[in-house]
N, C-alpha and C positions, 0 to 999 in steps of 0.2 A: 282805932282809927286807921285813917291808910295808912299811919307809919308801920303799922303790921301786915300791911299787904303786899308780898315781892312782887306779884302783876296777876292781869288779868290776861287768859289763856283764852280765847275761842277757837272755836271750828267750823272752816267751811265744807269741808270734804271727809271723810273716815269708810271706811268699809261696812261701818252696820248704816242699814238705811235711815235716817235722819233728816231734820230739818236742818238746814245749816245757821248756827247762828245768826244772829243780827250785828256783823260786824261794824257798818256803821255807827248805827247804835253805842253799841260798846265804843267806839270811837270817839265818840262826842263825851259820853262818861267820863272816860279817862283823859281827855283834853279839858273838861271843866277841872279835876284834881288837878294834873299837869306833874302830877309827883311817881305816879303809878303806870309801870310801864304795860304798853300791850302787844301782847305777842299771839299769832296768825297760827293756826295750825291749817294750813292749805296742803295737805297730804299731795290730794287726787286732784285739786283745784284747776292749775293749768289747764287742763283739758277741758273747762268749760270756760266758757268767754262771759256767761253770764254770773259764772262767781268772781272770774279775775273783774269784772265791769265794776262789782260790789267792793273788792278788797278797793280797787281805782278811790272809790270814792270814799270809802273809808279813811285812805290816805290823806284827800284831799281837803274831808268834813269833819276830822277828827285825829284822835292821835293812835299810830300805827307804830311801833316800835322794830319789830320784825318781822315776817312772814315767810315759816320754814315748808320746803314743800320737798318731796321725794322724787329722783331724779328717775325710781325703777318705776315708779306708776304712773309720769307723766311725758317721761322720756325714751321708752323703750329702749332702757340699758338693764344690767344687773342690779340684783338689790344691793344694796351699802353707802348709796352716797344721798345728799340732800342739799338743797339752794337756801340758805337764808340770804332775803334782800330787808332791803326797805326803806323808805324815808329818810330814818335817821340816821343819820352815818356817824355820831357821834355814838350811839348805841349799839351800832353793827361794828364800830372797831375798837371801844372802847369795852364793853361791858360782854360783847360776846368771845372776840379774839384774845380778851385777857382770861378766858377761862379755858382755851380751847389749848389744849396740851400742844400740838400739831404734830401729832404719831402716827394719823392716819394715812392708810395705802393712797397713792396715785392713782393706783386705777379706777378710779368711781370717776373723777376729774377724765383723766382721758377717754374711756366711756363716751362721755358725753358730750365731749369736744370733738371726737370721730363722728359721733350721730349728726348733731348738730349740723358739721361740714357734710355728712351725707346727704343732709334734708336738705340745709338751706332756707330760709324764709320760705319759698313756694313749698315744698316739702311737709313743714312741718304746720304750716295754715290748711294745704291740703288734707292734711290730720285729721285735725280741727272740725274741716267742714262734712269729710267724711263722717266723723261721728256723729256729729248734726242731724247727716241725713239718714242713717240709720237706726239714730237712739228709740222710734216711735215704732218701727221694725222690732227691735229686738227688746223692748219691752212687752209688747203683743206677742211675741213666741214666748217669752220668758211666763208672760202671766198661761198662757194655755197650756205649758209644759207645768207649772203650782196648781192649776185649776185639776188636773190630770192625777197630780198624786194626794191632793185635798190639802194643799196648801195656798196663799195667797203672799202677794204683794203690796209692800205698807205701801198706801197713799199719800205724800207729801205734797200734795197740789202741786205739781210739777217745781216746787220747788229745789227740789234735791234732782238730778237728772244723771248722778252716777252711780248710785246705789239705788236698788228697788226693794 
């Protein structure tokens, strides 16, 4: 039964190309139990507006517990540090800060506190929308550069927009 379940894991974002879960979904699952927590793997996420729309509503429509995302794939800082946010703040201070040693370097934290002050809101929307306008660009070279050495690109009916 769920008392043997520590939680449910999805994913919206990873490096191999994929469909991204149904976090919704899984959201409303785990608020009918209300016992089983749910935790967000949002790797690469940030960077699309259409998956953070999704996580939004997942929030909103269902039960969301945490959602960890990577500071060096969405931040353009160094690899090493990661953001857990989320709804529950009973779950974000309780059940993740109590396991979290706190031995880790500062640097990942200032990283991205320097970025951040770099961007600024206009900065880092500008990101955003550059990606946007590029993404349909650089998957048509991407597929004519696989078509070239007779490999292809998985199809995810545009659902997945950061891995090809």
């Amino acid at each position: 039964g769920s008392e043997n379940i520590l939680c449910v894991l999805s994913t919206t974002s990873c490096f191999a190309p994929r469909v991204p879960d149904d976090v919704e979904q899984i959201a409303k699952l785990c608020a009918e139990n209300g016992e089983i927590a749910h935790v967000i793997n949002n790797a690469y996420g940030l960077q699309c507006s259409k998956i953070c729309h999704k996580i939004n509503m997942a929030c909103r429509n269902g039960q969301v517990d945490a959602v960890v995302q990577s500071t060096d794939k969405n931040l353009l800082v160094p690899v090493g540090g990661a953001i857990i946010a989320g709804p529950n703040k009973r779950f974000i201070e309780e059940e993740i800060s109590r396991t979290y040693s706190g031995r880790a370097s500062m640097s990942p934290i200032l990283d991205v506190f320097i970025t951040l002050i770099h961007l600024g809101k206009n900065g880092l929307t500008e990101l955003r929308e550059r990606r946007i306008r590029l993404i349909t660009y650089f998957q048509t070279a991407l597929e004519k550069i696989a078509i070239k050495y007779g490999e292809r690109l998985l199809d995810t009916g545009q659902k997945n927009t950061i891995s090809f």
